[in-house]
matplotlib code that plots the C-alpha trace (Angstrom):
import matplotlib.pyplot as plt

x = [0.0, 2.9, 4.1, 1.0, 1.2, 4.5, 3.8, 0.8, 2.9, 5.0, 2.7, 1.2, 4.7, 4.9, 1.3, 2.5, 6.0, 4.2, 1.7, 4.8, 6.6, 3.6, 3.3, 6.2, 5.8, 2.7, 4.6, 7.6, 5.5, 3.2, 6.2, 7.6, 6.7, 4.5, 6.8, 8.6, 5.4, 4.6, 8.4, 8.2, 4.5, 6.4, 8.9, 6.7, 4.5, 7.7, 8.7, 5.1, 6.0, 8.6, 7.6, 4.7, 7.2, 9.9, 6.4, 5.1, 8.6, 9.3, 5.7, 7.0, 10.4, 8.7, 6.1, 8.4, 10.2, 6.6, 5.6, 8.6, 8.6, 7.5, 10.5, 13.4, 16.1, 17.8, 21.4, 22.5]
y = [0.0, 2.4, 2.2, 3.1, 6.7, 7.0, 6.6, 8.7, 11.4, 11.2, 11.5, 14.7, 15.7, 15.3, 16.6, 20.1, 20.0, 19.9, 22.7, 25.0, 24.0, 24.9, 28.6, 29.5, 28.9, 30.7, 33.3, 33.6, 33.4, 36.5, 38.6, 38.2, 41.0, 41.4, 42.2, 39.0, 36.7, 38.6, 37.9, 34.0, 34.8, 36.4, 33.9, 31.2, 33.0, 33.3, 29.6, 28.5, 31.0, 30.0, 26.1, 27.4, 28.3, 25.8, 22.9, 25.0, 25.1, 21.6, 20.7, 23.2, 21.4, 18.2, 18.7, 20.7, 17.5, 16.3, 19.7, 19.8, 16.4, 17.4, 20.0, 18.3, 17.9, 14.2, 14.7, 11.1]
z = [0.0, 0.5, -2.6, -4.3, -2.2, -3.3, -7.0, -6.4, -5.1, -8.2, -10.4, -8.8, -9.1, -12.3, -13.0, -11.1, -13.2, -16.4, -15.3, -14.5, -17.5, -19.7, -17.7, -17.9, -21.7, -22.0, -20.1, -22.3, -25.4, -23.7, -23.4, -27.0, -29.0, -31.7, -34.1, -33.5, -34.1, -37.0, -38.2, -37.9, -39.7, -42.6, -42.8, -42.7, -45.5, -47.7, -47.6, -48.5, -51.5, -52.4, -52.4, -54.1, -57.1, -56.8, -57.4, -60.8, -61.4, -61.9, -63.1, -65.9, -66.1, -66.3, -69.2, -71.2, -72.9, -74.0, -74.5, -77.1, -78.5, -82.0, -82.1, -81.0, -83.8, -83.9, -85.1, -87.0]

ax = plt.figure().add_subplot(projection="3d")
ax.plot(x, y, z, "-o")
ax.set_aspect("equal")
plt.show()
């Protein structure tokens, strides 16, 4: 029976721990400015961009040999 308390406690340790943990991330993330969210936004934004690109991109790079099968001179 004692060790059932004991494991009990630990997980109420634990259970307080991960409470803390996640306030003092709340916390952090509270005192960050604006500017700084809006940053990682922007940056974000431009990736998705830019993948956005890089995809038509090789779609384009990819249909251009079919695209260009009737003009392709064959040397012998």
């Amino acid at each position: 029976m004692n060790s059932k308390i004991y494991l009990d406690e630990k997980v109420r340790q634990a259970h307080y721990q991960d409470l803390l943990h996640e306030a003092e991330k709340q916390r952090l993330l509270a005192q960050l400015p604006r500017d700084c969210r809006s940053i990682s936004r922007y940056a974000a934004g431009r990736i998705g961009l830019l993948l956005l690109k890089l995809g038509t991109w090789l779609k384009q790079f990819e249909q251009s040999p079919i695209a260009h099968e009737n003009h392709v001179i064959r040397l012998q």
